[in-house]
C-alpha positions as CSV (number, residue, x, y, z in Angstrom):
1,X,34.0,25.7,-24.2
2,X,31.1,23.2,-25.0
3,X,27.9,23.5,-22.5
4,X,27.7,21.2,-20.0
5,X,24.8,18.5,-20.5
6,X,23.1,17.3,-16.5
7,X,20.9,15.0,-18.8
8,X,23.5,13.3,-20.5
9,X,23.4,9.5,-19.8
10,X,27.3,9.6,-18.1
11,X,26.2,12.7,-16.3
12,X,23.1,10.9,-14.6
13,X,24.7,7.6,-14.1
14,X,27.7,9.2,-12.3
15,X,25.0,11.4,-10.2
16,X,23.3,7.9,-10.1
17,X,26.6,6.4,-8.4
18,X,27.1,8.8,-6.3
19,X,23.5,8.6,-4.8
20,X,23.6,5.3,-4.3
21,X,27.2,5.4,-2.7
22,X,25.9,8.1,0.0
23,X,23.0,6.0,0.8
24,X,25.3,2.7,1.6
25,X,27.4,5.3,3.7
26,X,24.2,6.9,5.3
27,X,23.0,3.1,6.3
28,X,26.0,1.9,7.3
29,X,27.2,4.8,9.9
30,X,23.3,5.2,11.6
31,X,23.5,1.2,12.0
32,X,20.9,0.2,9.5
33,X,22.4,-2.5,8.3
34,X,22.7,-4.6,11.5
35,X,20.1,-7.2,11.3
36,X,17.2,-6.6,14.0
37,X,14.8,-8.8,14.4
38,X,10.7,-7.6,14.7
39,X,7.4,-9.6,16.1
40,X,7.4,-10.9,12.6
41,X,10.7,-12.7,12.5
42,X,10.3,-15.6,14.3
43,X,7.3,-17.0,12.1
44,X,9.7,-16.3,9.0
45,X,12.8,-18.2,10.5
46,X,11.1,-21.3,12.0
47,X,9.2,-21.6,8.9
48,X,8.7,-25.5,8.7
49,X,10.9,-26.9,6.0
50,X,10.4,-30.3,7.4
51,X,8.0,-31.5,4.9
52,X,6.0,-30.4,2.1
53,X,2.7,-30.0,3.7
54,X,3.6,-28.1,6.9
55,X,5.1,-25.7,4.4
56,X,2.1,-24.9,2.9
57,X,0.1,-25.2,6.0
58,X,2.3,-22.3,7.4
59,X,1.0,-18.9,8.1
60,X,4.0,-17.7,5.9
61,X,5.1,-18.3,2.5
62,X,7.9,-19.9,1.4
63,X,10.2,-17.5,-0.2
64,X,11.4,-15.2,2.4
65,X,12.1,-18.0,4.9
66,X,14.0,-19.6,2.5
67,X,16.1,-17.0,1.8
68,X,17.0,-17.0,5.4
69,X,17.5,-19.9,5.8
70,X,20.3,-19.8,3.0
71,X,21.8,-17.1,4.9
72,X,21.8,-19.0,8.2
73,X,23.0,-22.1,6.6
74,X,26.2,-20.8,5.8
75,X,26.3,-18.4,8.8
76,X,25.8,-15.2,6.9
77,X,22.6,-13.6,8.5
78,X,24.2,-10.6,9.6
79,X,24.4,-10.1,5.5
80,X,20.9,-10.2,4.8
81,X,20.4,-6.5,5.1
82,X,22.9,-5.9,3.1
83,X,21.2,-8.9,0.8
84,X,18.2,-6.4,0.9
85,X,19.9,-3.3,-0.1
86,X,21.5,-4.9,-3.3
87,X,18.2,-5.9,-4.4
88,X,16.9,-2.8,-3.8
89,X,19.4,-0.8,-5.8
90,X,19.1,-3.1,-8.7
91,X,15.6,-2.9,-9.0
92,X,15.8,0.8,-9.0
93,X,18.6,0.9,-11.6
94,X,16.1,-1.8,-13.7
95,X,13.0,1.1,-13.2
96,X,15.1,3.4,-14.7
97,X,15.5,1.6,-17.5
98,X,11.8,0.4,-17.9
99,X,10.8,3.6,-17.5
100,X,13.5,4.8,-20.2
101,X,12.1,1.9,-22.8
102,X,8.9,3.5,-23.0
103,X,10.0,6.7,-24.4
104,X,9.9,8.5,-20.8
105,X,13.0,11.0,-20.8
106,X,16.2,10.6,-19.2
107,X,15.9,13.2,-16.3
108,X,12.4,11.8,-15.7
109,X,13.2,8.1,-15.3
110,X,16.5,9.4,-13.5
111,X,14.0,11.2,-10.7
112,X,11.6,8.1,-10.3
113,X,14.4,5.7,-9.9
114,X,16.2,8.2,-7.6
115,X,13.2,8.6,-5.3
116,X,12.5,5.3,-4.9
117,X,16.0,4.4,-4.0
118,X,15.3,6.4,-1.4
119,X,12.2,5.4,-0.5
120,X,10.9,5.2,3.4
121,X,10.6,1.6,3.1
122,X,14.0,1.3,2.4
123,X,15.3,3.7,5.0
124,X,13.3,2.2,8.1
125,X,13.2,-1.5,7.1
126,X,16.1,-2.8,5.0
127,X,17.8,-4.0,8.6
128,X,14.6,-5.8,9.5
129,X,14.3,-9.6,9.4
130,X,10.6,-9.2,8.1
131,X,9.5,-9.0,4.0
132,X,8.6,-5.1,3.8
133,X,11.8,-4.1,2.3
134,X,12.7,-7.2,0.1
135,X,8.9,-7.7,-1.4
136,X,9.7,-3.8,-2.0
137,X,12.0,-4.0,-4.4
138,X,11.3,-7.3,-5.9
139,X,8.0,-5.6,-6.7
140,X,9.6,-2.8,-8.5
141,X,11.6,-5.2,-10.4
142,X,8.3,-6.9,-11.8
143,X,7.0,-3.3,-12.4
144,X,10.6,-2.9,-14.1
145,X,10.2,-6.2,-16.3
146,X,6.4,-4.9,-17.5
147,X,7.7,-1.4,-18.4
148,X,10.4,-3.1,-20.7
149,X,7.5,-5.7,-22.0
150,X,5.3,-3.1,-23.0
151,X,7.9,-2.2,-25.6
152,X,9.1,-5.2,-27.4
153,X,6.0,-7.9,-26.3
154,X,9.2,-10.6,-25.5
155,X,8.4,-13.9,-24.8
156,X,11.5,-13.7,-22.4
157,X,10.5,-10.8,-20.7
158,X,6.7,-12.3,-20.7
159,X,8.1,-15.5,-18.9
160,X,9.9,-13.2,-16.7
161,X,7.2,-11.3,-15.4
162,X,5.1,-14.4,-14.5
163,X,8.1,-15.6,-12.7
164,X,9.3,-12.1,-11.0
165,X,5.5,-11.5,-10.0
166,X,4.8,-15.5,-8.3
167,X,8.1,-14.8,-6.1
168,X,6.8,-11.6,-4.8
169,X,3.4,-13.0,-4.5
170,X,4.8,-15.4,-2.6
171,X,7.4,-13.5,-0.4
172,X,4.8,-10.9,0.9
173,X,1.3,-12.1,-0.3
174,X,-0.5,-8.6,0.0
175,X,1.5,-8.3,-3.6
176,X,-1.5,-10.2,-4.9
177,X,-2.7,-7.1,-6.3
178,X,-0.1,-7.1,-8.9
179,X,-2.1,-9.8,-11.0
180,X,-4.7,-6.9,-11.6
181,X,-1.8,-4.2,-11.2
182,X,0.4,-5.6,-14.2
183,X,-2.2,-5.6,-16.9
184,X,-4.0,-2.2,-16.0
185,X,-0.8,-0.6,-16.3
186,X,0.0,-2.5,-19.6
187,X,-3.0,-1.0,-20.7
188,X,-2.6,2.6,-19.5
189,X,0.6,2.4,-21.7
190,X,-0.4,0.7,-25.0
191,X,-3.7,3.1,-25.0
192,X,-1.5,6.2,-24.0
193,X,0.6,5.3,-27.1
194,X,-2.7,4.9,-29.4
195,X,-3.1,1.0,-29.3
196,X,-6.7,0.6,-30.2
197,X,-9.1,-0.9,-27.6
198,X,-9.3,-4.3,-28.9
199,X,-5.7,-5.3,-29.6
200,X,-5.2,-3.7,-26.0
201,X,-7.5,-6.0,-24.6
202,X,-5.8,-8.9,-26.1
203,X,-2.4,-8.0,-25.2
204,X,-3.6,-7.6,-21.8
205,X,-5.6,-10.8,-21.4
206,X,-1.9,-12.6,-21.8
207,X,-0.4,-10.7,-19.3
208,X,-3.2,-11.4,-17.0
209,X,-2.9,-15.0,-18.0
210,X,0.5,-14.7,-17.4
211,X,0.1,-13.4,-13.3
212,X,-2.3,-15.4,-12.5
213,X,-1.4,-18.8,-13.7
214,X,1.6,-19.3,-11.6
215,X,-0.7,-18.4,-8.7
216,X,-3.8,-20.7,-9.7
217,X,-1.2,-23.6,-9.7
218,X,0.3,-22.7,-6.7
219,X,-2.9,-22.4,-5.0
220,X,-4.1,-26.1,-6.6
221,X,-1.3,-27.4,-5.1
222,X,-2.3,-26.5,-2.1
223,X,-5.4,-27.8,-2.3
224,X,-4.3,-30.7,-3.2
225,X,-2.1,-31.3,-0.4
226,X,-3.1,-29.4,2.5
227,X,-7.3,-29.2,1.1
228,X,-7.5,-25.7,1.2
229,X,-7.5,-23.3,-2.3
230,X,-5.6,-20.0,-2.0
231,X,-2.2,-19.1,-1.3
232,X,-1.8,-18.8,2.4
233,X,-4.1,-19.5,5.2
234,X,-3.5,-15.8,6.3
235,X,-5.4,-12.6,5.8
236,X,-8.2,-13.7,8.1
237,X,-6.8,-12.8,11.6
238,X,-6.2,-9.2,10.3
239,X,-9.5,-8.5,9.6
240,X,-10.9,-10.1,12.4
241,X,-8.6,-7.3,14.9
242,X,-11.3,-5.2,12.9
243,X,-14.5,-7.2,12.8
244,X,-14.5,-8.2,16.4
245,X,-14.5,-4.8,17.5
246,X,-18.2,-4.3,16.3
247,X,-19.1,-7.4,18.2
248,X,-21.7,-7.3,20.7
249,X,-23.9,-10.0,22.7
250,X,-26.6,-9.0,20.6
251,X,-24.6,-10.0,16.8
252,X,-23.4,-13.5,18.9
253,X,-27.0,-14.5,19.2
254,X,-27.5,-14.0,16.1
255,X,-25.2,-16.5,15.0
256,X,-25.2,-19.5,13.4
257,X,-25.2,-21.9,16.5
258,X,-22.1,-23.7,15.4
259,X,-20.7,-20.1,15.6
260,X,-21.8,-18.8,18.4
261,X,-19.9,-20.9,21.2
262,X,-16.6,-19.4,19.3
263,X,-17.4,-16.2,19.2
264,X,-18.8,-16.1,22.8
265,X,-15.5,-17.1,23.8
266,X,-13.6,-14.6,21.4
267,X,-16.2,-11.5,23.0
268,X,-15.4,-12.9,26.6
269,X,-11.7,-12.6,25.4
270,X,-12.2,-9.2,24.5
271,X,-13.9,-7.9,27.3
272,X,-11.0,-9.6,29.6
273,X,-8.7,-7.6,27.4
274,X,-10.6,-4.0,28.0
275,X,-10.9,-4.5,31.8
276,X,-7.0,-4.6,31.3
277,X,-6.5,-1.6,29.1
278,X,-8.8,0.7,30.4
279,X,-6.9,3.7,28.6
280,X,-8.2,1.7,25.3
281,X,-11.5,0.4,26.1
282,X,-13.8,3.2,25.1
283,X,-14.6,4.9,22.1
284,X,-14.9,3.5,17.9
285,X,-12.8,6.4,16.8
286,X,-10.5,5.6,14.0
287,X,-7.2,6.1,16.1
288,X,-8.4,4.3,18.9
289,X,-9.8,1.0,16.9
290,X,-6.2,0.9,15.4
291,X,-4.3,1.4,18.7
292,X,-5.7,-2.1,19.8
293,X,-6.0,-4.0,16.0
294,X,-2.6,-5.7,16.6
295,X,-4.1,-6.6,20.0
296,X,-7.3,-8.2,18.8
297,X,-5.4,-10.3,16.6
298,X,-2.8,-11.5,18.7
299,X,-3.9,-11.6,22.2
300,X,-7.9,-12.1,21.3
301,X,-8.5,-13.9,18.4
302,X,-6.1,-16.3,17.5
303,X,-5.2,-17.2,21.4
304,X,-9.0,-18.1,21.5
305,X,-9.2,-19.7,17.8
306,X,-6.2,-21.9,19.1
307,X,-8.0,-23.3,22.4
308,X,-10.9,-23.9,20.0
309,X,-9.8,-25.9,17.3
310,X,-6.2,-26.6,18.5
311,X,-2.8,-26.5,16.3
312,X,-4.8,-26.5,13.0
313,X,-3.9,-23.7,11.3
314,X,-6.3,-24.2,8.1
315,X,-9.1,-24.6,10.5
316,X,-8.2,-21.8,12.6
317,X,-8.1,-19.6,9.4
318,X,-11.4,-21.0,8.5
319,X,-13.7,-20.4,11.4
320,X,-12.2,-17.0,11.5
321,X,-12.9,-16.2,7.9
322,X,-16.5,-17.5,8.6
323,X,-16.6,-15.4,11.4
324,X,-15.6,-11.7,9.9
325,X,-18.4,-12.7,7.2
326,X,-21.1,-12.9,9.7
327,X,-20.1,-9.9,11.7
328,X,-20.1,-8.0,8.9
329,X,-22.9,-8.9,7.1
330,X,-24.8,-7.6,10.4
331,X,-22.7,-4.7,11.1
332,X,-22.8,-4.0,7.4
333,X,-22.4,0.8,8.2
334,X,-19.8,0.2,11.0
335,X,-17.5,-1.6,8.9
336,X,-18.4,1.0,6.1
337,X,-17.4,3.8,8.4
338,X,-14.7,1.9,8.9
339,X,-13.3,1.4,5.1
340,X,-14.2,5.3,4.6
341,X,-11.8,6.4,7.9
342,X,-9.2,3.9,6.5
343,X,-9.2,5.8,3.3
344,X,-8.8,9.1,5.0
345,X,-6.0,7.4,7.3
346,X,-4.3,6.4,4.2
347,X,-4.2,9.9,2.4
348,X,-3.1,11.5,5.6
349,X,-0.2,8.9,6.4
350,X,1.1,9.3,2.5
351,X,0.8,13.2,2.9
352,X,2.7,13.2,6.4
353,X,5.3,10.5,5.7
354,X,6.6,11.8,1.9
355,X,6.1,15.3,3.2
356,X,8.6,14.6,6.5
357,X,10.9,12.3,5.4
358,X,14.4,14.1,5.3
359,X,15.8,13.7,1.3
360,X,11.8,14.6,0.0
361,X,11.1,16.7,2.3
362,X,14.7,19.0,1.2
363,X,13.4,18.8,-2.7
364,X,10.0,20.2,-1.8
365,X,11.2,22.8,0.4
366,X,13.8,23.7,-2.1
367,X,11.4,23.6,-4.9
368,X,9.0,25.3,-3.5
369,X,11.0,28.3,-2.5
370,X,12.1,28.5,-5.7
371,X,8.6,28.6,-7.5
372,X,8.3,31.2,-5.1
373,X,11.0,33.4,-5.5
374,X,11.8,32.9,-9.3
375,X,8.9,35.4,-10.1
376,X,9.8,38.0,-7.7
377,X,13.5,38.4,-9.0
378,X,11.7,38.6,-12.6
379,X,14.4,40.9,-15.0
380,X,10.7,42.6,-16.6
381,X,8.8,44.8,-14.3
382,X,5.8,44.7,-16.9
383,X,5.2,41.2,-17.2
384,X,3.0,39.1,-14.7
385,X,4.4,36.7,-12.4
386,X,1.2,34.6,-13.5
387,X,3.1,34.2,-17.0
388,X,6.2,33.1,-15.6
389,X,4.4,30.7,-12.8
390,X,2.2,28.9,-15.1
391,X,3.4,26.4,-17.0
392,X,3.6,25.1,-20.9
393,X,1.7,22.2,-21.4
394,X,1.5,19.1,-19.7
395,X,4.3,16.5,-21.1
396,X,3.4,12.4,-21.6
397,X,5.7,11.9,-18.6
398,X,3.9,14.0,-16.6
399,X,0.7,12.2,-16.9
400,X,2.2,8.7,-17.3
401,X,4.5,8.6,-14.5
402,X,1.5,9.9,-12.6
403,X,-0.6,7.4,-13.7
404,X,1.2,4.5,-13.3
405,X,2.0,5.5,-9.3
406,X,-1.2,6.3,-8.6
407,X,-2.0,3.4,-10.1
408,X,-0.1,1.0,-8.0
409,X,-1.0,2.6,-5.2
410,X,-4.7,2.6,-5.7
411,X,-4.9,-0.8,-6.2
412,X,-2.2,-1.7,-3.3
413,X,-3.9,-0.2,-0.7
414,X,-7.6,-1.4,-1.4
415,X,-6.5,-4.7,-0.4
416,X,-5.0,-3.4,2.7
417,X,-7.8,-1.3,3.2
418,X,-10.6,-3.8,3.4
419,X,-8.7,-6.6,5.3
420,X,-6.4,-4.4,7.4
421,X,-5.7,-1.4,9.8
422,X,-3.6,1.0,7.0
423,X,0.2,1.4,9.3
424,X,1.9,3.2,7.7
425,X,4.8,0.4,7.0
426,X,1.8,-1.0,4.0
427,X,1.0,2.6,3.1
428,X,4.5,3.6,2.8
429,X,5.4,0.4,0.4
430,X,2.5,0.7,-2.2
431,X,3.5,4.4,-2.4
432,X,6.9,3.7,-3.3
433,X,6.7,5.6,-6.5
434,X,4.7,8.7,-5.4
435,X,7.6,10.7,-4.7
436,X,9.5,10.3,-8.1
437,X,6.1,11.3,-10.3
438,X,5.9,14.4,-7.9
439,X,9.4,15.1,-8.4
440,X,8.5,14.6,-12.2
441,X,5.7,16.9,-12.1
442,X,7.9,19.6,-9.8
443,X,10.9,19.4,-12.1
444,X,8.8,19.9,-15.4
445,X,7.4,22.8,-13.7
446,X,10.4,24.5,-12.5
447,X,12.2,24.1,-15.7
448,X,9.2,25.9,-17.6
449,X,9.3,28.5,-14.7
450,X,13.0,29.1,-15.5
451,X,12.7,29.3,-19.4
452,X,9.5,31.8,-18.5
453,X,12.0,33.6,-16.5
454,X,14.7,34.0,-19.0
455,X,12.3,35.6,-21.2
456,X,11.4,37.9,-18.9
């Protein structure tokens, strides 16, 4: 009778099937994939399509709202989760394969494709009408189109990133960080597969090229239409529910006097809102400063921005902008402190939310115990459970897989971090593909604790 093969290609995409079927099953019988609607959604579904330069006025970008509105022009809306799902499985069948294409083995690309199919983005936002779960996936499926690049150098697949890469930019623009993201890891590939320096460099200066062009244009035509350079008038409000914590009467003297008539009003604002929220009014502790971020923003700052300068949204963006500059170019330690508890924040949120949620949490548990008690039922009383615990040497997938997340995550949350309070909906999407180079690194070593074993 022939051996049975688990890594064989039908094996894995018949295990592959089957995973995916029990997660359509899974969402469908807890409800998660009935449309629900979030604070978010109304921006994204009265996005104005009613002319060109209200469009690129807006707060949002054009992408996801027109999705939606293709959904609610033919009266399908109740199908966008389910829109969001199918996106999201094919961008983790198309990481497989990138992953596959540069040389990473079968079970390996199997693992990071299976973990990130069932991420915790996926899980807790797919049924929301907001972009956390969609800009998800349509980020892996740029990461997808790279890993394939980085093997054949296709102009196809070149055009394809530029294109994958300005959608995502421009369904969820904190995915700005891929036009530094997509090169790096180009690079951590070529030189991992002993590309010298130079010819690295060149190959990754056209990739870079490649990101950012569509988002240069895009940003010139907004400048030429609406006056203003960048890709969304939006970014600003988020730092200010930071900024305009540190402010005192003190910081609004010292103000620009063009400034200071604004920010008076946006303190006076503030203090209104503590003499409301008692419970939340003292303290600068991490927890606390978060607890009222969304507040700031939202029932602070932009209320007062839009008595100020009235329904102008590029002005509004622009007096807050010039605001958070001055704040924190005199408060120059707090927001330090601040950026240095964010960090912290961050690891802890990543640690607490892969760790709890259900499908990793079962693998850990499971490989742990295992590591555990592999040694203890060792068949030789005279060798050391150190020999059979430690493992043979570190394989390229180990330390590329590994790389590459870390990677993406690094340079998705700085972002985040230095414009942002880090929820845990941003930190749980830029470490989409933790779990799966874990899982890598936990399978590598349980399979070299077994063959230790069996030599025992």
């Amino acid at each position: 009778m022939s051996k049975l093969d688990f890594s064989s290609r039908n094996w894995l995409v018949g295990i592959w099937i089957a995973l995916a079927g029990y997660l359509v099953v899974a969402l469908q019988v807890t409800g998660r994939l009935l449309p629900e609607q979030v604070p978010d959604s109304p921006s994204y579904l009265e996005f104005p399509f009613d002319s060109v330069a209200a469009a690129l006025q807006s707060t949002r970008t054009p992408v996801y709202p027109a999705i939606l509105e293709l959904f609610e022009s033919t009266g399908t809306m109740s199908l966008v989760p389910h829109f969001q799902l199918l996106v999201h499985l094919i961008a983790c069948a198309m990481l497989a394969l990138g992953f596959s294409r540069i040389g990473i083995p079968r079970w390996q690309t199997f693992l990071m494709a299976a973990a990130a199919l069932l991420s915790i983005t996926l899980w807790f936002n797919v049924n929301l009408i907001s972009t956390d779960s969609l800009a998800v996936s349509m980020s892996l499926i740029t990461c997808s189109l790279l890993l394939m690049y980085c093997s054949t150098r296709s102009l196809r697949l070149l055009l394809a990133i530029s294109l994958m890469s300005i959608l995502t930019i421009l369904c969820r623009p904190a995915y700005l960080f891929l036009v530094g993201f997509l090169p790096a890891a180009a690079a951590l590939i070529w030189r991992d597969e002993g590309l010298a320096w130079m010819p690295t460099m060149r190959r990754c200066g056209v990739l870079f090229f490649a990101s950012l062009a569509p988002v240069f244009v895009y940003s010139l035509i907004r400048l030429v239409v609406v006056g203003q350079f960048g890709v969304v008038a939006f970014g600003s409000q988020n730092l200010a529910g930071v900024t305009v914590q540190f402010m005192d009467q003190g910081i609004v003297q010292q103000l620009p006097a063009d400034q200071q008539a604004f920010a008076q009003h946006v303190l006076d604002s503030r203090i209104d809102w503590y003499a409301q929220h008692p419970a939340l009014s003292e303290g600068m502790g991490y927890q606390t400063m978060e607890d009222r971020w969304n507040a700031m923003i939202y029932e602070v700052v932009v209320p007062t921005a839009s008595r100020e300068f009235g329904d102008s949204v590029l002005r509004q963006h622009e007096e807050i902008s010039s605001l958070n500059r001055e704040i924190i170019m005199r408060k120059p330690i707090a927001y330090a402190i601040w950026i240095v508890k964010a960090v912290r924040q961050t690891v802890r949120i990543t640690l607490a939310h892969i760790g709890l949620h259900p499908p990793f949490f079962v693998c850990l548990l499971v490989g742990t115990v295992a590591l555990i008690l592999l040694p203890l039922c060792r068949r030789d009383a005279d060798r050391s459970v150190l020999a059979i615990l430690v493992p043979e040497e570190v394989t390229r997938a180990n330390v590329l897989t590994l790389a590459f997340a870390l990677l993406y995550c690094v340079l998705g949350m700085i972002p985040v971090i230095l414009t942002s309070a880090p929820l845990g909906r941003f930190v749980d999407a830029v470490t989409v593909l933790i779990p799966g180079a874990v899982a890598v690194l936990l399978s590598h070593h349980l399979a070299s604790v077994l063959r230790n074993y069996r030599g025992s």
